[in-house]
C-alpha positions, -999 to +999 in steps of 0.1 A: +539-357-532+543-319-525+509-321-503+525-347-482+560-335-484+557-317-447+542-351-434+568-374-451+600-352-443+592-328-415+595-293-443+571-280-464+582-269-499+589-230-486+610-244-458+632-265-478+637-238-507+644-215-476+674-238-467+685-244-501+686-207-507+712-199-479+730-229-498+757-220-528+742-252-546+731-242-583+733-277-603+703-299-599+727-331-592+746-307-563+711-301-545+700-337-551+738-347-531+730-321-508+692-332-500+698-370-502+727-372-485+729-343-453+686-346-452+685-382-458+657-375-484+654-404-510+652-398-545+615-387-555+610-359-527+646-349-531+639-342-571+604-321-563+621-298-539+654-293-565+632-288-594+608-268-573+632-248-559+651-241-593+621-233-609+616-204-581+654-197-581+652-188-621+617-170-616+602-195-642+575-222-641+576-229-677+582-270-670+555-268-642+533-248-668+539-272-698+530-302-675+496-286-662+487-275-697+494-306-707+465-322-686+444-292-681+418-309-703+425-342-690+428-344-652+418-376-651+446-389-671+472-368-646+475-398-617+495-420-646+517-393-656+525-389-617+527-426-615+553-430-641+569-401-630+571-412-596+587-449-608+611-435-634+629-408-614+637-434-585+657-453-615+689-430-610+701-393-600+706-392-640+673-390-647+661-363-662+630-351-669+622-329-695+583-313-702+577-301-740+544-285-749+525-323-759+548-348-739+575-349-713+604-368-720+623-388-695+664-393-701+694-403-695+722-403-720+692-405-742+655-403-743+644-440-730+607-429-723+577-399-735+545-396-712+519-382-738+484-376-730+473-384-766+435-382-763+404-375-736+409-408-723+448-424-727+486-417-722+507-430-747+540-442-729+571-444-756+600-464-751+629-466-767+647-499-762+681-509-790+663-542-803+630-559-784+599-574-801+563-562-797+542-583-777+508-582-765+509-543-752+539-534-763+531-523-793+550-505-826+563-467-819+526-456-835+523-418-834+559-414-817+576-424-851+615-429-845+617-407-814+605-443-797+612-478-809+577-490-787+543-476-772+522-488-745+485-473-740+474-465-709+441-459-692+447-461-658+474-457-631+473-493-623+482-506-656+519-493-641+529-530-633+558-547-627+557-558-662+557-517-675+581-508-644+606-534-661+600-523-694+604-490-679+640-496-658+652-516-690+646-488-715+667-464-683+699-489-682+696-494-723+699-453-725+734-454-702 
């Protein structure tokens, strides 16, 4: 996204955090109303640029760094993480997403998904729905315990379906 963000909204990432910067906005909602609504951004580039820019504006990278580290051993396994990243955050300006040192967490009121690269070659996608049955790939909690009533495995970006994008938006309204 950031390598097409000049393309896709006429700014590259140093322009926008110029503009935000003459800007009293502080809050990541308040830039995300400022960005969506006076630029006419939608969601996902709206979110890179605030969390971009308030990474910059606290001098710290540390959710940029845990992400990378996260996948510095696994690059291939980093288009699903963008992938889900990419569908969840368009779900609401109350997502939020949150990077810990072996997962990032996605919430709202509550967690309602974890991206976890858990080995060489799959992301373990969490979900935490009130009461659902397992079926077919959507298995038991596994590694993620009670943090996560379900897992799905992943191996590639394309296994983010409609089928995982519902599981996904369900999980989101179940967490408000």
């Amino acid at each position: 996204m950031e390598q097409n963000l000049k393309e896709k909204t006429g700014r590259d990432l140093e322009e926008w955090k110029a503009l935000l910067a003459t800007k009293e906005l502080i809050k990541h909602g308040e830039i995300m109303t400022f960005l969506k609504g006076e630029c006419g951004l939608t969601h996902g580039y709206a979110n890179l640029i605030a969390l971009k820019f308030r990474e910059a504006d606290a001098a710290s990278s540390a959710p940029a760094d845990l992400v990378e580290a996260q996948y510095e051993k696994k690059a291939s396994l980093r288009p699903i993480y963008e992938r889900l990243r990419e569908v969840m955050v368009e779900f609401g300006d109350d997502v939020e997403v949150a990077p810990k040192k072996a997962a990032v967490s996605f919430r709202r009121k509550r967690q309602f998904a974890l991206v976890q690269p858990s080995t060489k070659t799959r992301v373990d996608l969490g979900l935490k729905f009130d009461d659902k049955p397992t079926a077919g790939r959507l298995e038991g909690s596994g590694p993620f315990g009670t943090m996560c009533s379900h897992r799905v495995q992943l191996t590639e970006p394309e296994q983010v379906d409609e089928e995982l994008i519902a599981w996904l938006r369900e999980a989101y309204e179940q967490a408000g």
